[in-house]
C-alpha positions as CSV (number, residue, x, y, z in Angstrom):
1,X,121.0,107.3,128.3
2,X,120.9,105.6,131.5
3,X,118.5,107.4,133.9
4,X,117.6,106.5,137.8
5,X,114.4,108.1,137.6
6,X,113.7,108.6,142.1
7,X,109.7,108.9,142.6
8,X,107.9,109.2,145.8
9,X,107.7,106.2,148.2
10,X,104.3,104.6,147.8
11,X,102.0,103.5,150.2
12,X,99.3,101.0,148.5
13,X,96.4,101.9,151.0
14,X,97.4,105.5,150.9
15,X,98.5,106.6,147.4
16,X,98.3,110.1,146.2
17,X,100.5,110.1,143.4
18,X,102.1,113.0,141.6
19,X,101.0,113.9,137.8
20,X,104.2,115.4,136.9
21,X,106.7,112.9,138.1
22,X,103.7,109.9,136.2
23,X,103.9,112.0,133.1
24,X,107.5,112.6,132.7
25,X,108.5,109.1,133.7
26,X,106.1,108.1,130.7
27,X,108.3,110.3,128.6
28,X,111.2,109.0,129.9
29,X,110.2,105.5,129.1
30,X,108.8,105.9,125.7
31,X,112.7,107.6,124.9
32,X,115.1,105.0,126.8
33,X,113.0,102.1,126.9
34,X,114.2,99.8,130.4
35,X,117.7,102.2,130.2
36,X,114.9,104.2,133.3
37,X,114.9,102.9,136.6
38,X,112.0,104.3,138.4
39,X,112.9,103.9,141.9
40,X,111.3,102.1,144.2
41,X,108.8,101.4,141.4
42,X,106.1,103.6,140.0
43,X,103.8,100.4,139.6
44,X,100.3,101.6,139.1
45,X,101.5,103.3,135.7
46,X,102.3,99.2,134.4
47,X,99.7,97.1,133.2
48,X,98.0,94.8,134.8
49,X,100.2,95.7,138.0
50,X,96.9,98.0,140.0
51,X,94.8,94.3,139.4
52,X,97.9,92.3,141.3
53,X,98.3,94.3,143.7
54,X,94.2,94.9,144.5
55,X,94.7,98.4,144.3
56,X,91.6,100.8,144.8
57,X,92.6,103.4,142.0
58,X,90.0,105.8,143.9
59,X,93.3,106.7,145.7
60,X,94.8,108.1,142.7
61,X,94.3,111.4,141.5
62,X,91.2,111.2,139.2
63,X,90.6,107.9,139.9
64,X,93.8,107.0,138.0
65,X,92.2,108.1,134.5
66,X,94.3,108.4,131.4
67,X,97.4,107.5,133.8
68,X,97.5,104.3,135.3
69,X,98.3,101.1,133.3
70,X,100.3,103.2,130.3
71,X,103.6,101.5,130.7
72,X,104.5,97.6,130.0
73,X,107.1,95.6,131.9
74,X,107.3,96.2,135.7
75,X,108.8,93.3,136.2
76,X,111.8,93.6,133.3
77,X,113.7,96.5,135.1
78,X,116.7,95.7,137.0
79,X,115.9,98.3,140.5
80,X,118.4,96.0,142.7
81,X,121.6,97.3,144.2
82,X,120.9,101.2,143.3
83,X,123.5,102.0,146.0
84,X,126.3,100.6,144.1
85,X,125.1,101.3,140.8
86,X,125.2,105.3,142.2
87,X,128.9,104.3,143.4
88,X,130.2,103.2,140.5
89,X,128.1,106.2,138.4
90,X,126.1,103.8,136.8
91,X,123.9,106.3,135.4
92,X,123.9,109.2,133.0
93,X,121.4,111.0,135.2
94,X,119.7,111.1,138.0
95,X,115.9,112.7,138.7
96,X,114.3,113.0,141.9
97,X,111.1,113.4,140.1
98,X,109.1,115.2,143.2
99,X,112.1,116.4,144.8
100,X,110.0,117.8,148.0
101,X,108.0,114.4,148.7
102,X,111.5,111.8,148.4
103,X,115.1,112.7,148.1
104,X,115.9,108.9,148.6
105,X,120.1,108.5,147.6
106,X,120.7,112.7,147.2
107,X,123.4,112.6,149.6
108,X,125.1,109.3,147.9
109,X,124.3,110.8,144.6
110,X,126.4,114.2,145.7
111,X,128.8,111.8,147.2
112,X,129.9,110.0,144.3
113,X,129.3,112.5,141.9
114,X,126.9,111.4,140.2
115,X,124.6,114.1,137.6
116,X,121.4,115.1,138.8
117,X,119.2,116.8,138.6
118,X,115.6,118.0,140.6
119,X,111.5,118.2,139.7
120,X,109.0,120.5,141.6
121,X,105.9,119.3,140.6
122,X,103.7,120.3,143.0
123,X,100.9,123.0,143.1
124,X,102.1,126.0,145.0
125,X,105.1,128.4,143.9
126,X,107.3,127.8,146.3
127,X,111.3,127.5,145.4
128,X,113.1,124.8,148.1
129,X,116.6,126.6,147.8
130,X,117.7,123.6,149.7
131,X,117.5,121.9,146.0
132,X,117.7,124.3,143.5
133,X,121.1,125.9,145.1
134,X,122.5,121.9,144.6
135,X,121.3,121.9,140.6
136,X,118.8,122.5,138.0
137,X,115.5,122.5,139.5
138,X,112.6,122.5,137.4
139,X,108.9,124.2,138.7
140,X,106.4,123.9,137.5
141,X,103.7,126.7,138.8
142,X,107.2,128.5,138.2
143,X,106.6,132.5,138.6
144,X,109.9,133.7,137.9
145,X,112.5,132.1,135.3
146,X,115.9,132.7,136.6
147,X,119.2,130.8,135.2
148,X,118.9,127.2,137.0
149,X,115.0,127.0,137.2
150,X,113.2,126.0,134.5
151,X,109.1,125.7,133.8
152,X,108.1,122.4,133.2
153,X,104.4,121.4,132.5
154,X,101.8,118.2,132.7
155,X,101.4,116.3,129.1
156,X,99.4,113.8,127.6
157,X,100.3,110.3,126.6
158,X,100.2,110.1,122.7
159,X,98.2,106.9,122.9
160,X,95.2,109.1,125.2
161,X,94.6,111.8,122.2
162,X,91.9,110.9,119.9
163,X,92.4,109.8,116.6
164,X,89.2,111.5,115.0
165,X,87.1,114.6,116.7
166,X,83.2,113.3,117.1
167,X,81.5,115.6,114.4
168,X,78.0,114.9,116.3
169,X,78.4,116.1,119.7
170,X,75.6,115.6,122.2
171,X,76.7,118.4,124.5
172,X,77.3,122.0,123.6
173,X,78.7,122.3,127.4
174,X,80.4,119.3,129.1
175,X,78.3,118.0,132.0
176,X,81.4,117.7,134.1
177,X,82.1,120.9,136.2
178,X,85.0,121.4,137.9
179,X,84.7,122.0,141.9
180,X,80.9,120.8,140.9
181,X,81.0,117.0,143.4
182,X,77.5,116.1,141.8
183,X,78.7,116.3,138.4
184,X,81.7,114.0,139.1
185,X,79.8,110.5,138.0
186,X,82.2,108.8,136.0
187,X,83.6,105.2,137.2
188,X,85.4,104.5,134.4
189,X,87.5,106.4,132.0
190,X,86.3,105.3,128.6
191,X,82.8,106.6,130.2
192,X,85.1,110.3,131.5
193,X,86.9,110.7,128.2
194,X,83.3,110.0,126.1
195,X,82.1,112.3,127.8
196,X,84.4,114.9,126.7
197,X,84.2,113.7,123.2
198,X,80.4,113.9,123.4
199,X,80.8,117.9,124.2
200,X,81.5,121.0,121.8
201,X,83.2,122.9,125.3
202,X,84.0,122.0,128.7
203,X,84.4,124.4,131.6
204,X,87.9,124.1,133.0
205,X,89.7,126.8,135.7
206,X,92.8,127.1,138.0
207,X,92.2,125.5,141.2
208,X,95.3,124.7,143.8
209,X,97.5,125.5,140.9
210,X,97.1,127.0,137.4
211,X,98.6,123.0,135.4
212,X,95.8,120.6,136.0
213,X,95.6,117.1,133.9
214,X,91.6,118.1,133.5
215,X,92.9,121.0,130.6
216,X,94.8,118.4,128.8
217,X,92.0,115.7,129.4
218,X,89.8,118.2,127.6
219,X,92.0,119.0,124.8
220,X,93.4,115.3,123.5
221,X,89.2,114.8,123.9
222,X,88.4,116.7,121.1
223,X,86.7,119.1,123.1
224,X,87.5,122.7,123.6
225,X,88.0,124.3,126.7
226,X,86.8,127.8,128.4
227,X,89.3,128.5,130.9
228,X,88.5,131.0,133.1
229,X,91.0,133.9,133.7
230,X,93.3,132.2,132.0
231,X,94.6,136.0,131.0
232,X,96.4,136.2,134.8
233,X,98.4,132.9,134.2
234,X,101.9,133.8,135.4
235,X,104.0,133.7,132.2
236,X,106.0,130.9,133.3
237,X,103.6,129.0,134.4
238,X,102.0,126.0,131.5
239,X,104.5,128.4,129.0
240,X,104.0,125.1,126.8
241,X,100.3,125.3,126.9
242,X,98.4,127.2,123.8
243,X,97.6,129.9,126.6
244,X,97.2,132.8,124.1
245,X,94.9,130.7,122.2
246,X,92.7,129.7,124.2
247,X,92.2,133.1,125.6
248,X,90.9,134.0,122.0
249,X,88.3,131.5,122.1
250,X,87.3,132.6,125.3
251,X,86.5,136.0,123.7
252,X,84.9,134.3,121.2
253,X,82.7,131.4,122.9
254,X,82.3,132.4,126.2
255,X,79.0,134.1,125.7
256,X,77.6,130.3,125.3
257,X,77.9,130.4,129.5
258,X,75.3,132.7,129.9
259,X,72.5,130.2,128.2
260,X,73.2,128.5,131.3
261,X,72.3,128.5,135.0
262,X,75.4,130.2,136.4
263,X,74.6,128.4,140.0
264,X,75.1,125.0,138.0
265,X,78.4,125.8,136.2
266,X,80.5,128.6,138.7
267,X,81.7,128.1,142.0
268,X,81.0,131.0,144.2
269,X,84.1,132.8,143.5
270,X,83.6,133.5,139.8
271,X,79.5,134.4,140.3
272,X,79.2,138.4,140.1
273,X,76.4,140.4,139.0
274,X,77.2,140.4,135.5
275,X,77.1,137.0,134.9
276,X,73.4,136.9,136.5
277,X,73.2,139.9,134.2
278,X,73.4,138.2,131.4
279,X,71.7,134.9,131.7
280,X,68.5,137.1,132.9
281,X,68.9,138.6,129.7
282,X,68.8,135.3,127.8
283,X,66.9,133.3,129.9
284,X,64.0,133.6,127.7
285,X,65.7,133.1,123.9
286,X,65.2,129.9,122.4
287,X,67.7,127.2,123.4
288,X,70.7,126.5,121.8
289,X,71.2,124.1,119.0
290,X,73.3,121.3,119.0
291,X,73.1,121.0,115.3
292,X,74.6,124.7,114.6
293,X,77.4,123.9,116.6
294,X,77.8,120.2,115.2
295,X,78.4,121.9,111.5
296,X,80.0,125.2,112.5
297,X,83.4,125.2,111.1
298,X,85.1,127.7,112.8
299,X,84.4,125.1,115.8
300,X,85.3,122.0,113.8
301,X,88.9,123.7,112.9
302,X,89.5,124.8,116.2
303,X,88.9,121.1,117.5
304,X,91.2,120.2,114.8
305,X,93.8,122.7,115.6
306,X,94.0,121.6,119.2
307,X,94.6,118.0,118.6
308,X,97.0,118.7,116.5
309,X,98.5,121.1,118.8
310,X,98.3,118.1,121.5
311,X,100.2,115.5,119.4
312,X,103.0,118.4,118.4
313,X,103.4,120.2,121.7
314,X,101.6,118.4,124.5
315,X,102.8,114.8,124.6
316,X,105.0,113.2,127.3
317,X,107.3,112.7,124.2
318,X,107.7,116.3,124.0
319,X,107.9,117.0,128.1
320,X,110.9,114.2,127.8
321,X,112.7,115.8,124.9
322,X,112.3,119.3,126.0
323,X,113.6,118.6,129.8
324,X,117.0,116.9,128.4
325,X,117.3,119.1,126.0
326,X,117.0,122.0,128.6
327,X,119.4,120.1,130.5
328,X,122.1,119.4,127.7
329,X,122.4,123.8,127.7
330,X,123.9,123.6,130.9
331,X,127.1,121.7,129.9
């Protein structure tokens, strides 16, 4: 399948880039090989192409961990004369992968009737009926499902998910905590994703939206994440994501909060007096102990059960797969 794959312009000394239009692309790429054109060119996802261009990947959302450099061969795919490969429908199909940031060729692509198609990945739930009246438009903070909008999700690339869980965790709670500034150290990402590796559970919560790469980070980790209410997640919203387990472990786990200071590990709007409550009530026990949790299997299976879950359900294989084949109904 040929596939013009339209991403946002990009400005190299002001780059936010856009996780779901990276991660599908990925997909895309790992399917069809140099048969995707990403348009103008997502470079910072190639190899060696952020070190060319003297990019400062602090630009990037999360530094650019787990996201930049997972692609090889910028320079082996053919992105001249678009226009008249759109005019002699060149391509099977065309994505505008962050359909509210560039539209770049829509009105030649309707012109010459060409297939296409639109991607909303961005963090509110708003519909742009200027797209999704043209074709299928997939959301993905997507509230309600109707016939030509679709949910669509972040993934992981297979290569990110660990190959073995770390059976001697240093950290019963990952010292990263979301909205937490001092707690974001990390300069590197073999340093980020050791961390998660090095921790039995890891905070994690909605922020702008309820899809954040941070869940996924935590899950191809081997770590296992308490996510905060995720019981109101809109239904269509991360409908890939193993929401209903995870909300069982939070029944389960989330008791291990209370050993710690709740000024260190909420933001403001979660703190309540119940959760003061309780870690007043166990602020004098005797501290937790790595080694219970290091050979408690009921942990060790649910690490296990996640990663596997992650390479069956969570790759940007899978997001690539799933978003043709969602496509392919409608013809």
């Amino acid at each position: 399948m040929k596939v013009l794959f339209i991403h946002p312009e990009n400005n190299q000394k002001n780059l936010i880039n856009d996780y779901q239009s990276d991660l599908l692309l990925h997909g895309l790429r790992e399917i069809y090989g140099n048969d995707v054109i990403d348009y103008p060119g997502c470079w910072y996802l190639y190899r060696d192409e952020v070190k060319k261009k003297k990019f400062d990947t602090s630009n990037l959302w999360g530094k650019g961990f787990n996201i930049k450099n997972i692609l090889d061969g910028y320079e082996d795919i053919d992105r001249d004369d678009i226009y008249s490969k759109i005019k002699k429908k060149f391509f099977d199909l065309v994505i505008f992968s962050s359909c509210r940031r560039s539209n770049t060729f829509l009105d030649e692509v309707i012109k010459y009737n060409n297939k296409f198609i639109f991607v909303d990945g961005e963090d509110d739930q708003l519909i742009d009926k200027k797209f999704s009246s043209k074709s299928i438009y997939f959301k993905r903070e997507l509230i309600i499902k109707k016939k030509n909008i679709i949910p669509i999700n972040f993934a992981i690339p297979e290569s990110k998910i660990v190959k073995k869980i770390n059976l001697k965790a240093k950290n019963i709670l990952a010292p990263l905590i979301p909205g937490k500034k001092r707690t974001y150290i990390y300069d590197n990402e073999e340093k980020y994703n050791r961390m998660y590796q090095d921790s039995h559970f890891a905070i994690t919560y909605k922020k702008a939206g309820w899809d954040c790469y941070r869940h996924y980070e935590i899950l191809m980790n081997g770590c296992i994440p308490l996510f905060l209410n995720l019981e109101n997640c809109p239904k269509n919203t991360m409908s890939n994501f193993p929401k209903k387990n995870l909300i069982e472990v939070n029944k389960r786990y989330s008791n291990i909060l209370s050993r710690f200071n709740p000024f260190n590990i909420y933001k403001k709007k979660f703190l309540n007096f119940g959760i003061f409550k309780s870690y007043l009530s166990n602020i004098f026990k005797k501290k937790l102990d790595i080694e219970k949790f290091d050979k408690n299997i009921d942990i060790l299976e649910l690490k296990e059960k996640f990663i596997f879950l992650c390479r069956t359900d969570l790759t940007t294989n899978v997001l690539a797969k799933k978003l043709i084949s969602n496509i392919r109904k409608f013809e």
